[in-house]
C-alpha positions as CSV (number, residue, x, y, z in Angstrom):
1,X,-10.9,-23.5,8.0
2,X,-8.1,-24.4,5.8
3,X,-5.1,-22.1,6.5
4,X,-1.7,-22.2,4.5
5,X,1.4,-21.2,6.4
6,X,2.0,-17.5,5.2
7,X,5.9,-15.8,4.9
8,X,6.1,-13.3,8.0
9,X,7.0,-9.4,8.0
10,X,8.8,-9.9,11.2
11,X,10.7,-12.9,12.1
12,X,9.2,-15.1,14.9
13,X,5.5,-13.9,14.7
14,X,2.7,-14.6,13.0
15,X,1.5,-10.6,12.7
16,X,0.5,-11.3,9.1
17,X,-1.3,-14.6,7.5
18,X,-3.0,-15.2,4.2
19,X,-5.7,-17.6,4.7
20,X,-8.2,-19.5,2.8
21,X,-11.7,-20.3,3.4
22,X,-14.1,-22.7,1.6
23,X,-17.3,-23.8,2.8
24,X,-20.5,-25.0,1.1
25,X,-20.7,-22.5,-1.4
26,X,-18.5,-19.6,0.0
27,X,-15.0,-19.4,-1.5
28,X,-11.9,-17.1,-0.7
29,X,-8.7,-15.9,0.3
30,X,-8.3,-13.3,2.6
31,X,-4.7,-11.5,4.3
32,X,-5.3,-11.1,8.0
33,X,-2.6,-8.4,9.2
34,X,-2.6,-8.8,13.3
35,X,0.0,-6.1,13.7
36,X,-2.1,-3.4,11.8
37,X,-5.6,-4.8,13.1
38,X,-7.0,-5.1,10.0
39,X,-8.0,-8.0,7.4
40,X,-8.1,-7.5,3.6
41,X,-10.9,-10.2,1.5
42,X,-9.9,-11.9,-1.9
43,X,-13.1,-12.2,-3.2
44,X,-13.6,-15.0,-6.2
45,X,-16.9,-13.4,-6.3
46,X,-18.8,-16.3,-4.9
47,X,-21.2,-17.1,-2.2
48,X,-23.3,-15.1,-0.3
49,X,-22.5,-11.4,0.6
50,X,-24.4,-11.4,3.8
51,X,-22.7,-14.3,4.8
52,X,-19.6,-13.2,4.0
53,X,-20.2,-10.1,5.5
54,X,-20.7,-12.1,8.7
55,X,-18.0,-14.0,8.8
56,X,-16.0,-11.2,9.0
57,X,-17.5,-9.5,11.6
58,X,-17.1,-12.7,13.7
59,X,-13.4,-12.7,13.1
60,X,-12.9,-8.9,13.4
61,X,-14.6,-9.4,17.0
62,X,-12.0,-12.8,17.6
63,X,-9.1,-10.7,16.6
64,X,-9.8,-7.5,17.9
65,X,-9.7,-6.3,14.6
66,X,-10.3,-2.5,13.4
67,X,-10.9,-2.5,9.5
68,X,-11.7,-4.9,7.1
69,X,-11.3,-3.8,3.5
70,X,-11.9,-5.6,0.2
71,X,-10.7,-4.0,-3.3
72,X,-13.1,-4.6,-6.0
73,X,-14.1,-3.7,-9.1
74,X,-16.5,-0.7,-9.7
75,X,-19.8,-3.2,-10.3
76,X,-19.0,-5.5,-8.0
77,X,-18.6,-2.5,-4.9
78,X,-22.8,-2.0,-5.0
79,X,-23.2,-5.8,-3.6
80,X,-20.3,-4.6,-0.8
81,X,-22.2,-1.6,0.2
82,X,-25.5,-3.2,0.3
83,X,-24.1,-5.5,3.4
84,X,-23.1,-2.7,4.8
85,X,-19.6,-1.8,3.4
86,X,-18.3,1.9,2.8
87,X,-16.1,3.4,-0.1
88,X,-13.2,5.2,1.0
89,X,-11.6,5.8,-2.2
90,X,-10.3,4.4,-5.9
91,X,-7.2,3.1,-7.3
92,X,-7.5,4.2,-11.7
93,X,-6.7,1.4,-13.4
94,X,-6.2,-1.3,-11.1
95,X,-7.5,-3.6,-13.0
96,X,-5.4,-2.7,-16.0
97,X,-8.5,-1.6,-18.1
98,X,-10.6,-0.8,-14.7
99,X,-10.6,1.2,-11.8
100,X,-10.8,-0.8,-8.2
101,X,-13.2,0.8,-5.7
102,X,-11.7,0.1,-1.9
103,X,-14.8,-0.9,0.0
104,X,-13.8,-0.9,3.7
105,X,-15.5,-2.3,7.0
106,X,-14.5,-0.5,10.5
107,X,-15.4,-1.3,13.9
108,X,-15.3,0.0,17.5
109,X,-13.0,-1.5,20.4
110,X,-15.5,-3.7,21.2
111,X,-15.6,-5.3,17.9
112,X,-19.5,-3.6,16.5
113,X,-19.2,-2.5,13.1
114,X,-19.7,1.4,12.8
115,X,-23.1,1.7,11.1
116,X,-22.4,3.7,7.9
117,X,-19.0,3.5,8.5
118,X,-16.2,5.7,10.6
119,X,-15.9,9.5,10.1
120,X,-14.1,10.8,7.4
121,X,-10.2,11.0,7.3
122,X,-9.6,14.6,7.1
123,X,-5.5,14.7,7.3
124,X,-4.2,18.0,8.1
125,X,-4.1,20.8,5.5
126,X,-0.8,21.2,3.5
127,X,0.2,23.5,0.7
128,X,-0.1,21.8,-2.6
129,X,2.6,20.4,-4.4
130,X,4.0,22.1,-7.2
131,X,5.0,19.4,-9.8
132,X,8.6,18.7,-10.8
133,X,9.3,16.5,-14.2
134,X,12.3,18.4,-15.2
135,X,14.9,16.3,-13.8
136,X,16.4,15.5,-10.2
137,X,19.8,16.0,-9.5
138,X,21.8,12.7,-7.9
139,X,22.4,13.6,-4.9
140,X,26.8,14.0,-3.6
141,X,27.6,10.7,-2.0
142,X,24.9,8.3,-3.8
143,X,25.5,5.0,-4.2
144,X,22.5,2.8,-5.2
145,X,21.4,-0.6,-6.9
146,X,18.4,-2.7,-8.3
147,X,17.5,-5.3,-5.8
148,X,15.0,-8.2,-7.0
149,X,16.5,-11.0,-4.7
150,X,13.6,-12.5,-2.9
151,X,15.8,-13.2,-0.3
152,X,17.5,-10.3,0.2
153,X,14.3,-8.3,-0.2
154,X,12.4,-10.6,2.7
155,X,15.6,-9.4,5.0
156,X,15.1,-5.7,4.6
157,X,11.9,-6.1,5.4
158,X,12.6,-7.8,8.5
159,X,14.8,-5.1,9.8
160,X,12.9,-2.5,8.6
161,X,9.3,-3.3,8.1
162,X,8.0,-3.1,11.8
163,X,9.7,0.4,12.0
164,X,7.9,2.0,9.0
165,X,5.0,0.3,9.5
166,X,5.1,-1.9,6.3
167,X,2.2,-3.9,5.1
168,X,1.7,-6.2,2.7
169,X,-1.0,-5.6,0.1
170,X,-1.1,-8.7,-2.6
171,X,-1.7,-12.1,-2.4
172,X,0.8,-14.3,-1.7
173,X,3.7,-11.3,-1.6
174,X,5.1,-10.7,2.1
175,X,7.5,-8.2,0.8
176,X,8.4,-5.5,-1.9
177,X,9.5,-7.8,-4.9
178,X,12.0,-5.0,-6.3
179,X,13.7,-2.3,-4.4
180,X,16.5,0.5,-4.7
181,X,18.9,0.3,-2.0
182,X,20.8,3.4,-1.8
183,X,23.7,4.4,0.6
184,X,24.1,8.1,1.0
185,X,26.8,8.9,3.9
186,X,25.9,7.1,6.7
187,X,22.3,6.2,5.5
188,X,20.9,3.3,4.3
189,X,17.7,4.4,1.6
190,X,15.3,1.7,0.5
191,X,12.5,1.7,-2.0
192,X,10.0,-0.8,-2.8
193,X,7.4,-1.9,-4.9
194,X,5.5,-4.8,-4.8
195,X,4.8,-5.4,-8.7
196,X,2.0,-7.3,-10.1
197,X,2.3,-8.4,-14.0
198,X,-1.2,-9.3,-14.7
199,X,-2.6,-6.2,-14.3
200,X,0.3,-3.7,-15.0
201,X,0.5,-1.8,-11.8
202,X,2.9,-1.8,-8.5
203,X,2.1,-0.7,-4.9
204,X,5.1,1.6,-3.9
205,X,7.1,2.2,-0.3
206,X,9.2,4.6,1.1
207,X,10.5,1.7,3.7
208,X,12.6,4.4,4.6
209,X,10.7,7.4,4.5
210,X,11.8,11.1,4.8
211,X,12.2,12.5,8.2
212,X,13.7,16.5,7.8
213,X,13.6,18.5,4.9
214,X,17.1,18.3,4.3
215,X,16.0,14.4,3.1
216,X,13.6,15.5,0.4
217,X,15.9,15.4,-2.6
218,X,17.5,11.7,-1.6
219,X,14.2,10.8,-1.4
220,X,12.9,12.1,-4.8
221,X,15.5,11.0,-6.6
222,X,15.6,7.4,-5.4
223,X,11.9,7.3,-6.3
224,X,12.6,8.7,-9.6
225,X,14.7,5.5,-10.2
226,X,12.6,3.2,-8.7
227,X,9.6,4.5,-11.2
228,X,12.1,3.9,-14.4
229,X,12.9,0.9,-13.5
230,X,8.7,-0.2,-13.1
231,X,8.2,1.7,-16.0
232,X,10.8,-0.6,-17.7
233,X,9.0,-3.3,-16.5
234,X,5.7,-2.3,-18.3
235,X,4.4,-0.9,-15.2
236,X,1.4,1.2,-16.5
237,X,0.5,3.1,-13.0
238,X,1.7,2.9,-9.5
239,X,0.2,3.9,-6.2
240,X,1.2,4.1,-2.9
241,X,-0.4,4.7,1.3
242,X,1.0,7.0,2.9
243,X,0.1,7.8,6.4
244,X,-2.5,11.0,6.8
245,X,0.6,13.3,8.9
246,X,3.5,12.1,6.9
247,X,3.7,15.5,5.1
248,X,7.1,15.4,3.7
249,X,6.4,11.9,2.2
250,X,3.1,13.5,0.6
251,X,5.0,16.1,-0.9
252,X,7.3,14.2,-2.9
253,X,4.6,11.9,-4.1
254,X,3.1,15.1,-5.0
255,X,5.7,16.6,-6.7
256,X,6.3,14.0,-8.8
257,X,2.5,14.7,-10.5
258,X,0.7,11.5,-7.7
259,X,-2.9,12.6,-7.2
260,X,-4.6,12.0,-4.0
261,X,-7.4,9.2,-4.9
262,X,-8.7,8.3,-1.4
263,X,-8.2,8.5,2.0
264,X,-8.6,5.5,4.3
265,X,-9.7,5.9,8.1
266,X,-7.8,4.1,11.0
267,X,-5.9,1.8,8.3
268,X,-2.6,1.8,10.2
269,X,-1.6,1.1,13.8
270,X,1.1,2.5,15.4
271,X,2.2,3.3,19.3
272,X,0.1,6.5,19.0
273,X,-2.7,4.9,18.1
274,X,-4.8,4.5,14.9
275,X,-4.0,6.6,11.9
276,X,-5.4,6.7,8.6
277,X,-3.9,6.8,5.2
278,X,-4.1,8.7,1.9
279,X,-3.9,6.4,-1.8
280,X,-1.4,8.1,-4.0
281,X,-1.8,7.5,-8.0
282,X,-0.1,8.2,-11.1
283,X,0.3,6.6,-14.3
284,X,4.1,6.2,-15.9
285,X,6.0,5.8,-19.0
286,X,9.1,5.2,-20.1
287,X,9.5,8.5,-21.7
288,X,7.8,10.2,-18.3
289,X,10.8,8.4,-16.5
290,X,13.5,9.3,-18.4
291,X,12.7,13.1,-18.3
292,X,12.8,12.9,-14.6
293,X,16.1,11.2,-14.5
294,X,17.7,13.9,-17.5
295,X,19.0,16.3,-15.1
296,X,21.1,13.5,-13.2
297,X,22.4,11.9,-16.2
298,X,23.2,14.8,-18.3
């Protein structure tokens, strides 16, 4: 196996690799995250499926791995399922002009794949959002700025990416690729979004995520600015995972209009244990953006 040395979330460790494998006629990339137990594939759509299928298995058993997902497109998830992968939800236009299917993998402790997959995620019942495009007002104090310094980026997510639980989702991108950092008070605010060009979408994190109510509107309104500036970017649709219990994040992804698209079991580890995750998706524009922000700049 060929391995290329991968950029880490935490410094000194190797909790996250991206590794690639090529063998007869089986060739592909995959991100193996050891501090969240769980391996995504980059398929090139080549080779074998049951082999594949069985080559992760090995390696899930190796690494005492829980989950191992792949993100595909919709025709391509029927060859997943067929070796015995599950789908746990969709990300709308992923694919710019396609929707990606999240076909996902999970296995016991003792590394045997759950036959027809784990049970359901069923995160607890909240009240649902009521959706706010009318402005947010900046809150007293706020200072913030557009950070796309690869360097600077890779050390916020050294000091803070263990904490939240941060994990990369792209290929070759160890860390959000543009943030807002904010100061409000005492408090240090960070939002990210890993951004991919090709296919007009971003994968957003609240690397500092709400933890009392009285946080809600610093936390709305950062995201608010973090979506205009994507939506600047030609960003066509962002999404985001948010942890099944993390009900104060879920309801300012919700009140911004995000739709719940999927919920993925036992995607996250954390001290407590497993926890699974829910895929939050909208679609942006410019003109969506700047209605948001009209209250604070009026």
């Amino acid at each position: 196996m060929a391995t290329q040395q991968a950029a880490r979330v935490t410094h000194g460790d190797e909790a996250v690799e991206e590794i690639y494998y090529r063998k007869g006629d089986i060739d592909f990339c995959f991100l193996l995250n050891r501090r969240q137990h769980n391996l995504r594939v980059f398929d090139y759509r080549v080779g074998n499926y049951q082999q594949k299928r069985d080559f992760f298995d090995r390696i899930a058993k190796a690494e005492g791995l829980r989950k191992v997902f792949t993100v595909v497109e919709k025709q391509d998830s029927k060859s997943w399922r067929s070796v015995g992968f599950s789908r746990e939800g969709a990300i709308p236009g992923y694919f710019r002009t396609a929707d990606a299917y999240i076909m996902s993998r999970v296995y016991t402790d003792e590394g045997e794949p759950i036959q027809g997959g784990a049970p359901k995620l069923n995160p607890p019942n909240m009240p649902t959002p009521v959706v706010t495009e009318t402005g947010y007002t900046k809150p007293r104090g706020w200072t913030s700025e557009i950070i796309k310094d690869i360097k600077h980026l890779e050390e916020m997510t050294a000091k803070l990416g263990t904490t939240f639980h941060y994990a990369p989702f792209r290929r070759s991108v160890f860390n959000p690729d543009v943030a807002i950092a904010a100061k409000l008070a005492k408090r240090e605010l960070w939002f990210g979004a890993e951004t991919d060009s090709s296919f007009g979408h971003a994968k957003l994190d609240f690397i500092t995520p709400p933890k009392k109510e009285a946080e809600m509107q610093a936390t709305q309104y950062g995201l608010c600015l973090l979506l205009d500036e994507l939506a600047n970017m030609q960003t066509a649709a962002v999404f985001a995972l948010v942890h099944a219990d993390d009900q104060l994040s879920s309801r300012a992804y919700g009140e911004l209009g995000f739709k719940v698209t999927g919920r993925l079991t036992d995607h996250i580890f954390r001290e407590d244990g497993y926890i699974g995750t829910q895929i939050w998706h909208r679609r942006i524009t410019t003109a969506i953006t700047q209605k948001m922000l009209a209250a604070a700049t009026s």
